[in-house]
MDTraj code that builds the backbone (N, CA, C; nanometers):
import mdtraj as md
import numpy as np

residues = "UNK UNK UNK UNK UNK UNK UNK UNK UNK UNK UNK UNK UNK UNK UNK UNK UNK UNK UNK UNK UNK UNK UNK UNK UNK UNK UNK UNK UNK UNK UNK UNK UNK UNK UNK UNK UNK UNK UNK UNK UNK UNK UNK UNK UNK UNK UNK UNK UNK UNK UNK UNK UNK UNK UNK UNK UNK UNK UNK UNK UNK UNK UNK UNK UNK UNK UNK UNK UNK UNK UNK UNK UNK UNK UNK UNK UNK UNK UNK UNK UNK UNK UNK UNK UNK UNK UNK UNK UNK UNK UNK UNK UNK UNK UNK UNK UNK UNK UNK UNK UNK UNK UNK UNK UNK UNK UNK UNK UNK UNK UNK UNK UNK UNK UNK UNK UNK UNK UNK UNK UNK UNK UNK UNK UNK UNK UNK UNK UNK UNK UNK UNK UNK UNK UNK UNK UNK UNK UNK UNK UNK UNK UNK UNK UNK".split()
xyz = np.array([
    [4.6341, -4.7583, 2.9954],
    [4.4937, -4.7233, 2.9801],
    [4.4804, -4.6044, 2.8854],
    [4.5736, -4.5219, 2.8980],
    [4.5779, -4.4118, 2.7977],
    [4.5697, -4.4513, 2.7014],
    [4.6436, -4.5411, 2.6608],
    [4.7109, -4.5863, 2.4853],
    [4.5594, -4.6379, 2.4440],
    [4.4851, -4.7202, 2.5490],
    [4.3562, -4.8175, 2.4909],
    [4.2629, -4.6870, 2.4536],
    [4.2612, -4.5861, 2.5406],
    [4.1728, -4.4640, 2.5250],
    [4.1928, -4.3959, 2.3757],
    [4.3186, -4.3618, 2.3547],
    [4.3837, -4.2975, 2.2138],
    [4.3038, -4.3800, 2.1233],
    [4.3371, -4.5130, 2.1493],
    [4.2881, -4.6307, 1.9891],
    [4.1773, -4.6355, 1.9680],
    [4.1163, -4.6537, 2.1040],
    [3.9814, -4.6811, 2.0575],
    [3.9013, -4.5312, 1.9729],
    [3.9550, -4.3972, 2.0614],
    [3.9018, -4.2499, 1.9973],
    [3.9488, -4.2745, 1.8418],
    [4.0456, -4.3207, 1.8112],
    [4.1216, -4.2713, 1.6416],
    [4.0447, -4.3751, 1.5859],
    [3.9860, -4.4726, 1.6110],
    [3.8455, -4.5892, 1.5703],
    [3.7583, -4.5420, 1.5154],
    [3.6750, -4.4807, 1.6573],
    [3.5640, -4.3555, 1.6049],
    [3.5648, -4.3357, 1.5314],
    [3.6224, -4.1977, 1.5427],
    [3.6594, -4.0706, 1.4905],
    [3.6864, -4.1232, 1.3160],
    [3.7345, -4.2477, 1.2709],
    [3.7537, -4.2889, 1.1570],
    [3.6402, -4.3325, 1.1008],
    [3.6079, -4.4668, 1.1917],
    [3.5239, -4.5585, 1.1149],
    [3.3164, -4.5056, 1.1558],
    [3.3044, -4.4502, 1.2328],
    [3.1927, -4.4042, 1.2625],
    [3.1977, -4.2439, 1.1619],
    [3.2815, -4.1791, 1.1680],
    [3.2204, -4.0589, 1.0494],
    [3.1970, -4.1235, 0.8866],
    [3.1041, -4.0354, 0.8419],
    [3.0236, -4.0303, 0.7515],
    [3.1629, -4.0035, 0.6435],
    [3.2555, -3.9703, 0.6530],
    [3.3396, -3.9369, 0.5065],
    [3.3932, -4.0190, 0.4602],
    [3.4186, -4.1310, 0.5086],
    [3.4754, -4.2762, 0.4322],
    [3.3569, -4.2720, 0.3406],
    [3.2474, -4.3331, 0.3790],
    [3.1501, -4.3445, 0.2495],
    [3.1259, -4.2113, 0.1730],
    [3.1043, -4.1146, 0.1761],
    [3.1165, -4.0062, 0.1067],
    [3.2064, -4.0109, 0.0101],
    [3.3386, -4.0404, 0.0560],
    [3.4674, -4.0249, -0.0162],
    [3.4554, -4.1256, -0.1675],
    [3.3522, -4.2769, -0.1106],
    [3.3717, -4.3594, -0.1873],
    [3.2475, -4.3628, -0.2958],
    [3.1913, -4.3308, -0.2123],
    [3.0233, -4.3335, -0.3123],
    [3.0382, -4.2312, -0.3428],
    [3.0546, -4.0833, -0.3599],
    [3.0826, -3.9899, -0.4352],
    [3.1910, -3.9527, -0.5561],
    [3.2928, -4.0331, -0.5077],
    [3.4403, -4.0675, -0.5698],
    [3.4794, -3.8606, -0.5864],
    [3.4775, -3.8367, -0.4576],
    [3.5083, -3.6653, -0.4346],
    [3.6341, -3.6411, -0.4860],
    [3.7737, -3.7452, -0.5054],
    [3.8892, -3.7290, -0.5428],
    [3.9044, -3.6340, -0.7018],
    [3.7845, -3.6762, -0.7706],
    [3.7785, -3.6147, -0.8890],
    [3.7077, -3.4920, -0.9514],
    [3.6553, -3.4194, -0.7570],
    [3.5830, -3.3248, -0.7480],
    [3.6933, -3.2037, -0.7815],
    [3.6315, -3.0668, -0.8389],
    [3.6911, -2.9409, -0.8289],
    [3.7621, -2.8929, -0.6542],
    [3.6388, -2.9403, -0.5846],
    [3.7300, -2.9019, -0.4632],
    [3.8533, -2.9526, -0.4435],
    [3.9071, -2.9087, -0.3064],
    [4.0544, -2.9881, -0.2646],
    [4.0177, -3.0814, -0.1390],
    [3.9469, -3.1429, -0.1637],
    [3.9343, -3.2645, -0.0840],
    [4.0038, -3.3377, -0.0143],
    [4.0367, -3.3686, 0.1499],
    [4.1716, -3.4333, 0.1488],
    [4.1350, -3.6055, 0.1204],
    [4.2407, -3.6692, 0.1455],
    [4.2472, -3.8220, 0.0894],
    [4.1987, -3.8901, 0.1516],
    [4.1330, -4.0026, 0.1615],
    [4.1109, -4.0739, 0.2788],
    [4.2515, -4.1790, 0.3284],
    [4.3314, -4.2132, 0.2683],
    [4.4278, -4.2168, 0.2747],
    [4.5104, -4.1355, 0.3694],
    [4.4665, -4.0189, 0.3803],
    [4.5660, -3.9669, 0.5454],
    [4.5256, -3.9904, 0.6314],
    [4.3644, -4.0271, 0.6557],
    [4.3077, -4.0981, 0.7744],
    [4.3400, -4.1722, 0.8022],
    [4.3578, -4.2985, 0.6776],
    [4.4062, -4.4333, 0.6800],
    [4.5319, -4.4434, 0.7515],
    [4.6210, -4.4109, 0.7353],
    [4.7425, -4.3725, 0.7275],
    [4.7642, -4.3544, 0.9062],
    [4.7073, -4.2488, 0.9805],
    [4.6488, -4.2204, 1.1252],
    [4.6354, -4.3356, 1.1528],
    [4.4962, -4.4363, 1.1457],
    [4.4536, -4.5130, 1.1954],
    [4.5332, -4.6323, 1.2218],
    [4.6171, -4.6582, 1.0955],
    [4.7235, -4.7524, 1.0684],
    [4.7910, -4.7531, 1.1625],
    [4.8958, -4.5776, 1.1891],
    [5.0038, -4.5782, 1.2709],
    [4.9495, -4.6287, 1.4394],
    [4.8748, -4.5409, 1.4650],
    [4.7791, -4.5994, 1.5595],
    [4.7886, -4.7417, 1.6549],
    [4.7515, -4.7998, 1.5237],
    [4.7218, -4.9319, 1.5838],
    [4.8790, -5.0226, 1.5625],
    [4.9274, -4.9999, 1.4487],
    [5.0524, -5.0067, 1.4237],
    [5.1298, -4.9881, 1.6235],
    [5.1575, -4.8567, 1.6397],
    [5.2188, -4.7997, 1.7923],
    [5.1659, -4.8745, 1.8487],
    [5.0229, -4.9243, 1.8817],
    [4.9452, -4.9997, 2.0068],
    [5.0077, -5.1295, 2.0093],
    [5.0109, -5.2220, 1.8896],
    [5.0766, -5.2844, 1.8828],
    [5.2267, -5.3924, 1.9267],
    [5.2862, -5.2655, 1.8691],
    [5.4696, -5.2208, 1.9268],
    [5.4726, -5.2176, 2.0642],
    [5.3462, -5.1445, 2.1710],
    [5.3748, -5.1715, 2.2947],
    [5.3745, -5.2747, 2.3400],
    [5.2212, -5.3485, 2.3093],
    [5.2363, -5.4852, 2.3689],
    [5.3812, -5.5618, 2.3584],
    [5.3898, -5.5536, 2.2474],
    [5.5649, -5.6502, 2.2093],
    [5.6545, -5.6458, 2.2817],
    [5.6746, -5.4774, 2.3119],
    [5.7783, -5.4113, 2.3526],
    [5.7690, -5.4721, 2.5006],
    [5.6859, -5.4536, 2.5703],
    [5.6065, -5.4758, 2.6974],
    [5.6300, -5.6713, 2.7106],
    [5.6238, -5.7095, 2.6189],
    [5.6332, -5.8866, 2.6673],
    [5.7671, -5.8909, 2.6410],
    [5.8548, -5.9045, 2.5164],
    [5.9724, -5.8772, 2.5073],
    [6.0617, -5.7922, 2.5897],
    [6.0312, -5.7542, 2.6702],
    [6.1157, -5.6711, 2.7518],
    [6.1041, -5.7740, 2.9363],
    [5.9804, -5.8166, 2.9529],
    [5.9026, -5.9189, 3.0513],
    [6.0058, -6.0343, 3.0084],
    [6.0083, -6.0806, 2.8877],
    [6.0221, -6.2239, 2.8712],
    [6.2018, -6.2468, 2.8671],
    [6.2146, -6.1793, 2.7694],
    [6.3737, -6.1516, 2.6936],
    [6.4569, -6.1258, 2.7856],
    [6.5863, -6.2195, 2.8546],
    [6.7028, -6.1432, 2.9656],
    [6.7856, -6.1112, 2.8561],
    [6.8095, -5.9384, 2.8423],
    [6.8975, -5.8740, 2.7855],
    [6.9883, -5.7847, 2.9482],
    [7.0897, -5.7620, 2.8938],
    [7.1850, -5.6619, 2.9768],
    [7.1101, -5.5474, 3.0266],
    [7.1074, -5.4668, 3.1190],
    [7.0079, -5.3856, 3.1326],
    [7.0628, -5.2048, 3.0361],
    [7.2297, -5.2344, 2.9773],
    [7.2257, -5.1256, 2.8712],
    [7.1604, -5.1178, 2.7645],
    [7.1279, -5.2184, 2.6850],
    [7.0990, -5.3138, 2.5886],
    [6.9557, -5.2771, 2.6264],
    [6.8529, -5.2925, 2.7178],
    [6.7739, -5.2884, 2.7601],
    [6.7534, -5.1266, 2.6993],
    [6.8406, -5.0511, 2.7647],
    [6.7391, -4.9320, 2.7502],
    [6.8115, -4.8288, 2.5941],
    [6.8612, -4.9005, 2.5632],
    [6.9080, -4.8302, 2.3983],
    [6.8183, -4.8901, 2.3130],
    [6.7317, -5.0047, 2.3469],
    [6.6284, -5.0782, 2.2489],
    [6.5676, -5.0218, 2.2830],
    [6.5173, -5.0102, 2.4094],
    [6.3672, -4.9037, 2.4816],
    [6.3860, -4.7363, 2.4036],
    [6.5119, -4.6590, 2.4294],
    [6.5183, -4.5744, 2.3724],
    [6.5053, -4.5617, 2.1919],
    [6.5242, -4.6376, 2.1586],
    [6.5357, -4.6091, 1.9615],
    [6.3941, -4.6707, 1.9733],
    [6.3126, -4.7611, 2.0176],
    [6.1205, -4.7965, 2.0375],
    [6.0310, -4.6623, 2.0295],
    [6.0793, -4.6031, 2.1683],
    [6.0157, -4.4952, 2.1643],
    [6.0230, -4.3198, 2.1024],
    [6.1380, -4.3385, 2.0368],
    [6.1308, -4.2185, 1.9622],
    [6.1264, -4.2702, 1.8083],
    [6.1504, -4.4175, 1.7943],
    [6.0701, -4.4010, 1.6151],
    [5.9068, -4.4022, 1.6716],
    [5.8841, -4.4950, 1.7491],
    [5.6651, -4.4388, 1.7412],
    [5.6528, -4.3012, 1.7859],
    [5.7410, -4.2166, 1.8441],
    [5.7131, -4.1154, 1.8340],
    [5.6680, -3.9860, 1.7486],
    [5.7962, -4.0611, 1.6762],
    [5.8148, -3.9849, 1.5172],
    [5.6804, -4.0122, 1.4332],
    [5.6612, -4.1361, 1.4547],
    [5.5289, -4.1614, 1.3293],
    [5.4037, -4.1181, 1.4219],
    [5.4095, -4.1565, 1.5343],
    [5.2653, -4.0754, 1.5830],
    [5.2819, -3.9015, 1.5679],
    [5.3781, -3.8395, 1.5563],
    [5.3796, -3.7002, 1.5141],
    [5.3197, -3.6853, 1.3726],
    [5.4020, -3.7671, 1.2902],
    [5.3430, -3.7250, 1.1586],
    [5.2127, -3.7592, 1.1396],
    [5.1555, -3.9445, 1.2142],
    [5.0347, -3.9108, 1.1933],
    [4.8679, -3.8598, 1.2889],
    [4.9772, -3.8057, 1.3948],
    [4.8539, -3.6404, 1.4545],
    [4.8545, -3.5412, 1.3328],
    [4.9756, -3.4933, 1.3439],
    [4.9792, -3.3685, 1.2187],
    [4.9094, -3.4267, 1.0911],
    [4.9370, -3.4733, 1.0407],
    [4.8521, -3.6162, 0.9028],
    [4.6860, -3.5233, 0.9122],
    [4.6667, -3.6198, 1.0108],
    [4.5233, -3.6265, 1.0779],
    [4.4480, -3.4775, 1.1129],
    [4.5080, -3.4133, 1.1766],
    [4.4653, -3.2720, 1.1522],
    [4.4873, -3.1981, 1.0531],
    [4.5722, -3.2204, 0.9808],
    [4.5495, -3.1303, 0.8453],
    [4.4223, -3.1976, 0.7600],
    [4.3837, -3.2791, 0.7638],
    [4.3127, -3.3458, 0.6690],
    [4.1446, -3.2911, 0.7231],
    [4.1690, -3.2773, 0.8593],
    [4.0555, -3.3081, 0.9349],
    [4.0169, -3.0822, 0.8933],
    [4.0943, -3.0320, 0.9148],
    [4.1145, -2.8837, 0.8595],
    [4.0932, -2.8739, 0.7301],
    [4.1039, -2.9446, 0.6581],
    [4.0894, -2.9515, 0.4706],
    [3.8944, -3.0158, 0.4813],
    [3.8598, -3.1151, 0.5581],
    [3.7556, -3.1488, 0.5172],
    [3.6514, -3.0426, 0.6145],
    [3.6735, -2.9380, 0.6810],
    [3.6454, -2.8611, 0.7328],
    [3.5877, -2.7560, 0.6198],
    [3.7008, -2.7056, 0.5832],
    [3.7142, -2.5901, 0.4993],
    [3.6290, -2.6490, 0.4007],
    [3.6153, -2.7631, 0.3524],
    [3.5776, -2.7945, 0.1844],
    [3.4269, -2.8121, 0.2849],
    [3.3518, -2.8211, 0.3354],
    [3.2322, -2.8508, 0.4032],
    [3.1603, -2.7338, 0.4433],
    [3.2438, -2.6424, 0.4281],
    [3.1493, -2.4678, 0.4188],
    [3.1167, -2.4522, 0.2620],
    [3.1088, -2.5427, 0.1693],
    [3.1285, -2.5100, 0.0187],
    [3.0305, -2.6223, -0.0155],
    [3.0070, -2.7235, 0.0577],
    [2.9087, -2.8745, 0.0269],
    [2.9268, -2.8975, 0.1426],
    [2.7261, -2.9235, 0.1525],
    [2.7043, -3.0059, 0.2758],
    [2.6378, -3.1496, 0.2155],
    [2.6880, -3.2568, 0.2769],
    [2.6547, -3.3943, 0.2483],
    [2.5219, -3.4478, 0.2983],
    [2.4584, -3.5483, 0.2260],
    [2.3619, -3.5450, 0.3286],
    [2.3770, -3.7722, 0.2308],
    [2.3196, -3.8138, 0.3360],
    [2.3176, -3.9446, 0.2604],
    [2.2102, -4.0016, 0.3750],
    [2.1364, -4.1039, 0.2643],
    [2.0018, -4.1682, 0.3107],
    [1.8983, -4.0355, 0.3153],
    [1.8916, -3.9090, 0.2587],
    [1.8086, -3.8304, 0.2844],
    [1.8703, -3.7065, 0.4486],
    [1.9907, -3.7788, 0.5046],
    [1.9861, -3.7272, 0.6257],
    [2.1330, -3.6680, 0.6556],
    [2.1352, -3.5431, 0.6974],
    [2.3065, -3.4743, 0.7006],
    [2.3310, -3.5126, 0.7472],
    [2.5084, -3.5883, 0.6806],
    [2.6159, -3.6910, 0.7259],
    [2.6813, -3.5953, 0.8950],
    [2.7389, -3.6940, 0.9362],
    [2.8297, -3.6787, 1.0597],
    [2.9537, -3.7066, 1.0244],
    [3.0123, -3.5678, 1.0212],
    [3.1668, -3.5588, 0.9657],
    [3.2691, -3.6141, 1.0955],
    [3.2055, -3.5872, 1.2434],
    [3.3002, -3.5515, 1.3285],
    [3.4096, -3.4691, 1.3302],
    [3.4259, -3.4088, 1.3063],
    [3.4983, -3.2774, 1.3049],
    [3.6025, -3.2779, 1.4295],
    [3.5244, -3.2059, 1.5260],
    [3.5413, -3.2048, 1.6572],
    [3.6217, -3.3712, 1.6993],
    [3.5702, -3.4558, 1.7162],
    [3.6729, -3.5539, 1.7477],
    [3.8114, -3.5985, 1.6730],
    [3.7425, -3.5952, 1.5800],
    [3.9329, -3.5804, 1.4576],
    [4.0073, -3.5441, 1.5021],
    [3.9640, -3.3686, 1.5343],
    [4.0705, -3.2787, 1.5652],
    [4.1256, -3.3111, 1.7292],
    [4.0162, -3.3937, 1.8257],
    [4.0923, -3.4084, 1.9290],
    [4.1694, -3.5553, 1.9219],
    [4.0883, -3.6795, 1.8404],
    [4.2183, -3.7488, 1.8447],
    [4.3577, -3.7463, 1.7977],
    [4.3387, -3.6524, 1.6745],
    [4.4700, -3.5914, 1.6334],
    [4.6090, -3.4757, 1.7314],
    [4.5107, -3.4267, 1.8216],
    [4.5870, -3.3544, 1.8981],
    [4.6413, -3.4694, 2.0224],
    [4.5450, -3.5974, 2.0449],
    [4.5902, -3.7287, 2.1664],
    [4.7282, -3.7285, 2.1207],
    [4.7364, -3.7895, 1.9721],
    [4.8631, -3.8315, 1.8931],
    [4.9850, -3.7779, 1.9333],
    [4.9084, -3.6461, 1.9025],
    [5.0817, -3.5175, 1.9349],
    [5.0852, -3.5504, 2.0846],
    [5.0220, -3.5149, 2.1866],
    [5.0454, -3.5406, 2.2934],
    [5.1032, -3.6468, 2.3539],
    [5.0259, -3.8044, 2.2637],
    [5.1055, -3.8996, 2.3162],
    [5.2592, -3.8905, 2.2407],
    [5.2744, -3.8135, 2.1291],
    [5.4217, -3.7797, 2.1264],
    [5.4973, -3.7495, 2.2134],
    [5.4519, -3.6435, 2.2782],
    [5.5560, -3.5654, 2.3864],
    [5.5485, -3.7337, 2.4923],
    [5.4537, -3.7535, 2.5281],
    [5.5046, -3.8919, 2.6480],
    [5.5739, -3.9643, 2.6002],
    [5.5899, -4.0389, 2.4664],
    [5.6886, -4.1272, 2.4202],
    [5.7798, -4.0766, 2.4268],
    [5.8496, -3.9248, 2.3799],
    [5.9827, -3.8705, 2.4200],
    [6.0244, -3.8438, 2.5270],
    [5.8959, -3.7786, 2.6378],
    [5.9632, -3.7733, 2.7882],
    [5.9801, -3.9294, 2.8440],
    [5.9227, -4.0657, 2.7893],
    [5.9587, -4.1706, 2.8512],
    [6.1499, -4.2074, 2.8012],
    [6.1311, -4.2127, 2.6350],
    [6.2275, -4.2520, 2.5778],
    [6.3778, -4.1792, 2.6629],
    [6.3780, -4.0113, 2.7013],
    [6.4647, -3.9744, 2.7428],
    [6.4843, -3.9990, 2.9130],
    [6.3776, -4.0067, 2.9897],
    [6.3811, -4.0104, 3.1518],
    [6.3769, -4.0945, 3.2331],
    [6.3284, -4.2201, 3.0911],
    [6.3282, -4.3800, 3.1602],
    [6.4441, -4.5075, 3.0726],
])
top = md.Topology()
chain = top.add_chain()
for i, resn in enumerate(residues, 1):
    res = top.add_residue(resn, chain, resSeq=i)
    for name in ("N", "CA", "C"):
        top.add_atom(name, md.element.get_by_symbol(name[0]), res)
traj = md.Trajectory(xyz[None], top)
C-alpha cells in the first residue's frame, strides 16, 4: 500500500504541476536563468514506476517460480538494492530540481491562461523525500529479509 501511495504522489506532483507546460510552451531551456530540466522529473517518474513495476514481477515470480530458497534470497537481495540505488538517485534527482525550480521562481513568476501557475513545490519536495525513504526500506528489507 505504501509503494501504491509513493506512485500515485510522484504522478501528481509531476503531471498535475504547471511546469511541464511552462517548460514547453515557454521553451525556458534557452532562458538566462538556470532552469532545471524536465527531464529530471521525467527521469523520477520513470524510476518510479519503473520500481513499482519490478515489485509486482518480483512478487509473482517469486509466488510462481520453485527456486532453492538460497537462490531465492541472493535474487531478492541484488532486486532490492539495485531499486534502491535508482530510487536514491531519483529522490535526490527530484529534489534538486524541485530546489532549482524554487530558487529560479523568486526571479519569475508564471502565470498561464491569465492565472498563477501551480508549481507544487511542497509536494515534489515530499515525494522526493518518499523516494529516499522508500530507499532506506528497500535496504532494511534487502539486508533483514
Amino acid at each position: 500500500i505504501f509503494r501504491i501511495l509513493i506512485l500515485i504522489i510522484s504522478l501528481v506532483s509531476h503531471y498535475e504541476s504547471d511546469w511541464r507546460k511552462i517548460y514547453k510552451i515557454f521553451d525556458v531551456s534557452k532562458w538566462t536563468y538556470d532552469f532545471p530540466r524536465l527531464s529530471m522529473e521525467e527521469y523520477y517518474v520513470a524510476m518510479n514506476n519503473i520500481s513499482f513495476i519490478l515489485s509486482l514481477v518480483s512478487l509473482g515470480t517469486s509466488l510462481i517460480i520453485g527456486m532453492p530458497e538460497r537462490r531465492k534470497k541472493m535474487v531478492d537481495f541484488g532486486y532490492h538494492i539495485l531499486i534502491a540505488l535508482l530510487l536514491l538517485i531519483a529522490g535526490s534527482v527530484y529534489i534538486t530540481s524541485t530546489k532549482e525550480l524554487k530558487d529560479t521562481s523568486k526571479h519569475v513568476t508564471w502565470f498561464l491562461n491569465g492565472e498563477k501557475s501551480k508549481l507544487l513545490i511542497g509536494l515534489k519536495m515530499f515525494a522526493g523525500s518518499l523516494a529516499i525513504i522508500q530507499t532506506a526500506l528497500y535496504v532494511v528489507v534487502a539486508l533483514f529479509i
